[in-house]
MIKEGU-870440 format. One line per field, with one value per residue: residue number from 1; x, y, z negated of N, C-alpha, C in turn. Coordinates in nm, 3 decimals, padded with zeros to 5 digits. Each point is the difference from the previous one (the first is absolute). Layout:
# MIKEGU-870440
resi: [NUM_...]
n_east: [X_...]
n_north: [Y_...]
n_up: [Z_...]
ca_east: [X_...]
ca_north: [Y_...]
ca_up: [Z_...]
c_east: [X_...]
c_north: [Y_...]
c_up: [Z_...]
# end
This chain:
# MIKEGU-870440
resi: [1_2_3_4_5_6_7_8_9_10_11_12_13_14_15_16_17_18_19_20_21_22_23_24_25_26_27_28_29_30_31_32_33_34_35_36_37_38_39_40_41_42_43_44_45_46_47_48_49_50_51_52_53_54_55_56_57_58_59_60_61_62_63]
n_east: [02.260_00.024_-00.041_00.074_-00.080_-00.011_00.143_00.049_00.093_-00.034_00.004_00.098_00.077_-00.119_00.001_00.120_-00.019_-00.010_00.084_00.140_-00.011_-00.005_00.120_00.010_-00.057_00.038_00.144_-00.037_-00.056_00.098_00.100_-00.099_00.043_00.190_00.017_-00.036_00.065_00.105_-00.142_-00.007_00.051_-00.091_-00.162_00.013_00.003_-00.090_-00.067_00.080_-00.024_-00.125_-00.016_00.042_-00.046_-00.111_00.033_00.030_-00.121_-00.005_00.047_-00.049_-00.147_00.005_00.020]
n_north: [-01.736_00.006_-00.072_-00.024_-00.041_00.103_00.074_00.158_-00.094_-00.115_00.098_00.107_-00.082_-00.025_00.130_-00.036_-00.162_00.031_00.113_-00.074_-00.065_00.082_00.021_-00.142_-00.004_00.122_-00.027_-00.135_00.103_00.115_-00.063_-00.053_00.083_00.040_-00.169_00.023_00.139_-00.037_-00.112_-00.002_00.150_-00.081_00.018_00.181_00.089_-00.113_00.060_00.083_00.052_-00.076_00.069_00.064_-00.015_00.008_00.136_00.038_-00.074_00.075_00.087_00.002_-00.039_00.103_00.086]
n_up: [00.640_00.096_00.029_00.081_00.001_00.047_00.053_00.006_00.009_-00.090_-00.121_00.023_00.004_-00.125_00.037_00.026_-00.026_-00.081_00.016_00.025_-00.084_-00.086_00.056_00.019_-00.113_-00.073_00.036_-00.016_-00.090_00.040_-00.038_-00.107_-00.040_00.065_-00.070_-00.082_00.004_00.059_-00.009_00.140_-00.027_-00.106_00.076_00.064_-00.109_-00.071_00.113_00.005_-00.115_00.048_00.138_-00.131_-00.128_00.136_00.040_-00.155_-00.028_00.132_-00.063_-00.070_00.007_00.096_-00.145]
ca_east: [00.083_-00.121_00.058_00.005_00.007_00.095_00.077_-00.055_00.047_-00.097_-00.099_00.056_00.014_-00.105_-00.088_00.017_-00.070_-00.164_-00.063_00.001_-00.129_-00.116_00.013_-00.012_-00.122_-00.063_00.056_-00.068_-00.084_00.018_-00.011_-00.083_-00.085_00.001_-00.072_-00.161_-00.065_00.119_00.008_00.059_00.175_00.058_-00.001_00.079_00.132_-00.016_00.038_00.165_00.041_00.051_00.105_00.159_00.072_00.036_00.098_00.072_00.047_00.007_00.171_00.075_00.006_00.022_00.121]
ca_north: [-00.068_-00.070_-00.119_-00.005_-00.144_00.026_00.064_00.094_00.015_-00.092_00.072_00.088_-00.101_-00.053_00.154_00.038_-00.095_-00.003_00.114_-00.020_-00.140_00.094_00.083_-00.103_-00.011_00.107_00.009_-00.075_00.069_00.115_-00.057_-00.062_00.113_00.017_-00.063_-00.021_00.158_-00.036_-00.127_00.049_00.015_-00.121_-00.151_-00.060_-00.082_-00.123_-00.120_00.035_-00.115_-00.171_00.054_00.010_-00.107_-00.119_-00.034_-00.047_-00.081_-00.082_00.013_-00.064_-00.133_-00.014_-00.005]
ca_up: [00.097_00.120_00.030_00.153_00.076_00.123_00.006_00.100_00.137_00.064_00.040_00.137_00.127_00.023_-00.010_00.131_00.038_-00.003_00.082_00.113_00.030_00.078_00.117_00.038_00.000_00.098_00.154_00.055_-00.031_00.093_00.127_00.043_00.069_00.119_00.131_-00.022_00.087_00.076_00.020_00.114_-00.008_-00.095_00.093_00.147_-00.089_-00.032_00.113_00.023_-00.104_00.053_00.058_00.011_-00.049_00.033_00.085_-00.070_-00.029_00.120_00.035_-00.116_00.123_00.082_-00.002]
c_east: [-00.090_00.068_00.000_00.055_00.104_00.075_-00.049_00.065_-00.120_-00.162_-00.035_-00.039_-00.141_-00.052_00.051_-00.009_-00.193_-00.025_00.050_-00.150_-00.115_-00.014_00.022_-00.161_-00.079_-00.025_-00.075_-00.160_-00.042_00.009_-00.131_-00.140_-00.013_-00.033_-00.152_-00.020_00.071_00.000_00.112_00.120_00.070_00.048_00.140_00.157_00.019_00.034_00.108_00.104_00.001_00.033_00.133_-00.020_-00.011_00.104_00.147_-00.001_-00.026_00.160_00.096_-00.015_00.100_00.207_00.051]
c_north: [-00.088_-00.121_-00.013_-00.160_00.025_00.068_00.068_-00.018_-00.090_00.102_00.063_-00.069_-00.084_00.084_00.040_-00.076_00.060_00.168_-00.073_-00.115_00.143_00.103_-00.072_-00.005_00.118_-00.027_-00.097_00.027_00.043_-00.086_-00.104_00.127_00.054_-00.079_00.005_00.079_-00.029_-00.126_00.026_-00.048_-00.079_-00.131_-00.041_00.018_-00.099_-00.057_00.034_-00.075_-00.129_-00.006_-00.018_-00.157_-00.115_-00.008_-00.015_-00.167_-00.102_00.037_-00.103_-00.150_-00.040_-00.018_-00.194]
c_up: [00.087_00.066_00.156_00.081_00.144_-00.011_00.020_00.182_00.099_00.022_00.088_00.117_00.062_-00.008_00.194_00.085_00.023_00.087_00.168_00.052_00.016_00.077_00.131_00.057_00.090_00.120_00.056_00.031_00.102_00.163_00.065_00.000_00.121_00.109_00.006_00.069_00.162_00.065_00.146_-00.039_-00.093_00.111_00.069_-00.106_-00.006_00.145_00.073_-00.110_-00.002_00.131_00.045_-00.065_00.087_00.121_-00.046_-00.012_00.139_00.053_-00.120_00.071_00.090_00.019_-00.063]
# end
C-alpha cells in the first residue's frame, strides 16, 4: 500500500498546470527566435502597437 500525500485530482491538475507553463515556454522560445531572424517586421509591429495605443489614449483624453 503506497502512501499519497496528494489526491489524484490535485495531481492531474498540477500535471496540466506544468505542460501548459511549458508550452508557454516553447512559444516564447519560438517567438524570440522569429524576432532574432525578423528584427524589421517585429520593429514596425511594436511601433503600430504604441501607435494605436497612443491614439487610444489621446481619445480617451480628449473625451
Amino acid at each position: 500500500m503506497s502512501f499519497r500525500f496528494y489526491a489524484n485530482a490535485i495531481s492531474q491538475a498540477s500535471r496540466t498546470v506544468a505542460a501548459g507553463i511549458f508550452i508557454v515556454g516553447l512559444l516564447l522560445i519560438g517567438f524570440g527566435i522569429i524576432i532574432i531572424a525578423l528584427p524589421e517586421i517585429f520593429a514596425f509591429l511594436a511601433a503600430a502597437v504604441f501607435f494605436i495605443a497612443g491614439i487610444g489614449c489621446g481619445t480617451t483624453a480628449i473625451k
